[in-house]
C-alpha positions in Angstrom: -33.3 -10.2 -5.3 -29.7 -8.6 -4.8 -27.9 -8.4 -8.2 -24.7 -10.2 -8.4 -21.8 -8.0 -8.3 -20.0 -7.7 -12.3 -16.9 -9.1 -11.7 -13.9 -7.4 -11.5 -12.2 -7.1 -15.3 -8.6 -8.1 -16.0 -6.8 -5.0 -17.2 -5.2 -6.5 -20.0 -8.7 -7.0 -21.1 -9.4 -3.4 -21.1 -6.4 -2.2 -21.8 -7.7 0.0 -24.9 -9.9 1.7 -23.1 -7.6 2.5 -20.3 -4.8 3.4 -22.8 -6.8 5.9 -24.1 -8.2 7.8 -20.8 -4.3 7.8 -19.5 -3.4 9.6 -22.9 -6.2 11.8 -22.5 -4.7 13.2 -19.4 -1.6 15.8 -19.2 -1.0 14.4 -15.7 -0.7 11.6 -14.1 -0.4 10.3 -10.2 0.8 6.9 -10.0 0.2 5.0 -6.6 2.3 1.9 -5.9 1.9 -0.1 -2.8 4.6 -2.6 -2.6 4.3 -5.4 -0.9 2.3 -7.9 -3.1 2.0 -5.2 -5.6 6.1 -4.5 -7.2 7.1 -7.3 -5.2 6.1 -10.9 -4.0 5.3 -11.7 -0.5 8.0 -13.0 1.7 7.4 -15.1 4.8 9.9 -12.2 6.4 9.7 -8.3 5.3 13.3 -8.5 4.9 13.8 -11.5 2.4 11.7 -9.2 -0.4 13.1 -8.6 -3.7 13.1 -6.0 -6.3 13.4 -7.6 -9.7 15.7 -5.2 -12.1 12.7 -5.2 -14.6 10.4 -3.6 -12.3 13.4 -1.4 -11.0 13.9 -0.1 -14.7 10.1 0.6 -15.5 10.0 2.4 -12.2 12.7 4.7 -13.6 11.8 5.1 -16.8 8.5 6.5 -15.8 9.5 8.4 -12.9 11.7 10.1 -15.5 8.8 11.0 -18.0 6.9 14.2 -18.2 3.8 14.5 -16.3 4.1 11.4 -14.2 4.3 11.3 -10.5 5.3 8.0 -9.0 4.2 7.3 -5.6 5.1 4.6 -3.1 2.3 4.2 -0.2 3.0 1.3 2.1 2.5 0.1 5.6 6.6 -0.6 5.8 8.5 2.7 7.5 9.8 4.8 4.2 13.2 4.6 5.0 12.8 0.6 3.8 11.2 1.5 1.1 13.9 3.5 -0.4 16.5 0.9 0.6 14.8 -1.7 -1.8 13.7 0.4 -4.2 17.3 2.5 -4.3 15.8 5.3 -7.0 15.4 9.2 -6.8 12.1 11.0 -8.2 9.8 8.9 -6.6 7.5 9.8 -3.8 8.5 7.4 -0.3 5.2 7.4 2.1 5.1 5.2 4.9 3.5 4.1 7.4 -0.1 4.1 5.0 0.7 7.3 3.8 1.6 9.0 7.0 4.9 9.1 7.0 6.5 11.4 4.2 10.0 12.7 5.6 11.2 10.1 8.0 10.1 12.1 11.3 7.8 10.4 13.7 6.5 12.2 16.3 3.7 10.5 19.0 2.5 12.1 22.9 3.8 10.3 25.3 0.5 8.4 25.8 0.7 7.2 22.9 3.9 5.8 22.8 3.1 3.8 25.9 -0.3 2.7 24.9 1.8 1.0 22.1 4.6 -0.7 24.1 2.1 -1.9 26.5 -0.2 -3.6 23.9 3.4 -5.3 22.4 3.9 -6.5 25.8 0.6 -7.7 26.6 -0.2 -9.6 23.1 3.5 -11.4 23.2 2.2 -12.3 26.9 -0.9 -14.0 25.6 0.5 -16.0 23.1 4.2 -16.8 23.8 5.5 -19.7 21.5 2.3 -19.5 18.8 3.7 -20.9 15.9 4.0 -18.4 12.7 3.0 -15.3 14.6 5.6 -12.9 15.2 5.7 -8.8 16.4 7.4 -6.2 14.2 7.8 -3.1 15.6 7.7 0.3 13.3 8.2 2.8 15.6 5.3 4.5 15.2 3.4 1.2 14.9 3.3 -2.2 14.8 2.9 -5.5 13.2 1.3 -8.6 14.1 2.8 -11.1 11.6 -0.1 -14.3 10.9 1.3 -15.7 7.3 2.9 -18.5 8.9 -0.2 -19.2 11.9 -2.8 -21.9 11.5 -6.2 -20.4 10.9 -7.3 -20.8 14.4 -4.0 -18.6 15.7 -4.8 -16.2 13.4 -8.2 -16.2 14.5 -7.4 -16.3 18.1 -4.6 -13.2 17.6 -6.7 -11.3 15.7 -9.5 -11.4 18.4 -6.7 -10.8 21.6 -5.8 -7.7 19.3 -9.3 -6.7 18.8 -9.8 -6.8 22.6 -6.5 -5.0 23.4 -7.1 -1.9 21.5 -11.3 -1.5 22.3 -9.7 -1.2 26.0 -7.3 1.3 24.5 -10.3 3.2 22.3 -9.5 6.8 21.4 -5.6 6.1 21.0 -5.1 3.0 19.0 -6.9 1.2 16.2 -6.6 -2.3 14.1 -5.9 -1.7 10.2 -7.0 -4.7 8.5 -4.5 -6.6 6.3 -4.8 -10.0 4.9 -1.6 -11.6 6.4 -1.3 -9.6 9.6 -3.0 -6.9 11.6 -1.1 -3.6 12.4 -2.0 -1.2 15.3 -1.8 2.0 14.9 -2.6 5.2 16.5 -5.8 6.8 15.5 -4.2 9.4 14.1 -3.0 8.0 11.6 -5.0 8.1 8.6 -5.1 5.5 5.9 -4.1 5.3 2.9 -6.8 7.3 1.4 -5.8 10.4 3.4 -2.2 9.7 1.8 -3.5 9.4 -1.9 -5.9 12.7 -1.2 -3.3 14.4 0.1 -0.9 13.7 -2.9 -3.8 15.0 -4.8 -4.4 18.3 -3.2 -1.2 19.2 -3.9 -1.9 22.6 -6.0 1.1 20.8 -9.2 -1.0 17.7 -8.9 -4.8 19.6 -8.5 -6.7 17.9 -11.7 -4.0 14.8 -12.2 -5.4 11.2 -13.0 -4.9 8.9 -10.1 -4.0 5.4 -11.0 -3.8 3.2 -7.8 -2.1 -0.3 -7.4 -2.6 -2.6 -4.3 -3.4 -5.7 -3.1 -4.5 -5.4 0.6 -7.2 -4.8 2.3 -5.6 -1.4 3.6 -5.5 -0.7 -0.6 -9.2 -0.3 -0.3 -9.2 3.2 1.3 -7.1 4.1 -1.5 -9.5 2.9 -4.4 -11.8 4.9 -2.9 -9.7 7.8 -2.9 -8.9 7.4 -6.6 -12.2 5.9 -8.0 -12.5 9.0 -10.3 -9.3 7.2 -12.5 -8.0 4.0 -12.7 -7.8 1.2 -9.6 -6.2 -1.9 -9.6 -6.6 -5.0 -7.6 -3.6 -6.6 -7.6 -3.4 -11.0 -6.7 -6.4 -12.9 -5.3 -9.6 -11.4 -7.0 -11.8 -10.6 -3.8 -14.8 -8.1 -2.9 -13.1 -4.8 -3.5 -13.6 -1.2 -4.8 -11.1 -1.3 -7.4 -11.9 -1.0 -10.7 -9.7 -3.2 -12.3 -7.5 -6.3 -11.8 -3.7 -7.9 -12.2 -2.8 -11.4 -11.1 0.3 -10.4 -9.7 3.5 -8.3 -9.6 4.8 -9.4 -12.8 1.4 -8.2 -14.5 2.0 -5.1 -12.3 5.5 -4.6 -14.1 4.2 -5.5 -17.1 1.6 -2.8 -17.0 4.1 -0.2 -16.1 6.2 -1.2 -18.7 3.3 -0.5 -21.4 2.8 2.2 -19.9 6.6 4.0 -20.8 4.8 4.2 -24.4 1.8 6.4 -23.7 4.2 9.8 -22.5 5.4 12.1 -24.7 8.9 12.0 -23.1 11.7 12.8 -20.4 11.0 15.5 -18.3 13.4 18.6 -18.3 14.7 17.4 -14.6 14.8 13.9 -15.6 18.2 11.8 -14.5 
């Protein structure tokens, strides 16, 4: 008989013991994704908020010593700056592939893209709640709004589009849309490892926040410190959980207290 999975604990519940392995640590990596993790989900990318109590913990800890704070999202990074407006944090977009704003894609990649766009809008003009975002270097299929038989229906046109485009695109799953992407693109867990391999960060506690299923590469990434399952508890790889973004500003506000202070470049 297969055991039953231990369900995932509340942080807050373990909050001791997590308090002490962060103060055990001179150094600590500290990997925000933000939709659904700082902030709520929005019908529209653009209607997203930044309360000013999550603003200030981000600043606060960005400013102590020994913490790096690192935003890893599937929005372009240039967003991500404009709603989070602070200096000393790490911007990756894209799922981690995007760190200084430059895009570059072959040509036949760049039109393997447009033509999927094209040919999914084809397929399903006028589907109610489903929408296309373009990123540049990828794109968005928006399904929070679709019935569950559009979503279904997309997410199997999508599925079809990009097995005929094999070797140059792929599907990232999401829960509330789909995103295509080339395949070299890695996910989030390639960002996160990356971060980590940086010879300042080599031996640095990961702590890793998400809700998505695209987090789950990065739980992986960071399972030897802390994950966090952020919203709707679910099969995952993280080790712990948050019901939301306000816990998730909560947390990062307890979490000011376990530093020993500013860091010497600290604004």
């Amino acid at each position: 008989m297969t055991p039953t999975p231990r369900p995932t604990p509340h942080l807050f519940a373990e909050w001791e013991r997590v308090r002490r392995r962060i103060q055990s640590c001179k150094r600590v990596v500290m990997f925000l994704d933000f939709d659904g993790t700082l902030v709520r989900v929005a019908p529209n990318p653009n209607q997203v908020h930044v309360q000013q109590r999550t603003r200030s913990a981000l600043k606060k800890l960005a400013g102590l010593r020994g913490v790096t704070l690192v935003i890893i999202s599937g929005r372009r990074r240039a967003e991500l700056q404009r709603f989070i407006a602070l200096p000393n944090l790490t911007y990756l977009g894209l799922y981690g592939w995007e760190s200084n704003g430059r895009i570059r894609l072959p040509f036949s990649v760049r039109e393997a893209l447009a033509s999927t766009i094209l040919d999914l809008v084809a397929r399903f003009p006028g589907r109610s709640g489903v929408w296309v975002e373009p990123k540049g270097g990828t794109f968005s299929v928006h399904l929070m709004g679709a019935s569950a038989e559009t979503r279904r229906q997309v997410r199997d046109l999508a599925e079809e589009l990009v097995r005929a485009r094999r070797g140059t695109l792929k599907l990232i799953a999401n829960l509330r849309d789909i995103e295509v992407a080339p395949v070299l693109i890695g996910d989030k867990g390639a960002g996160v490892r990356k971060i980590l391999h940086e010879p300042a960060r080599r031996g640095a506690l990961p702590i890793y926040f998400g809700d998505d299923l695209s987090d789950e590469p990065g739980f992986a990434a960071a399972r030897a410190g802390i994950s966090v399952l952020v919203g709707k508890r679910r099969p995952t790889q993280a080790k712990f959980c948050l019901r939301g973004p306000a816990e998730v500003t909560e947390t990062l506000s307890r979490m000011e207290e376990l530093f020993d202070g500013p860091s010497d470049d600290a604004v």
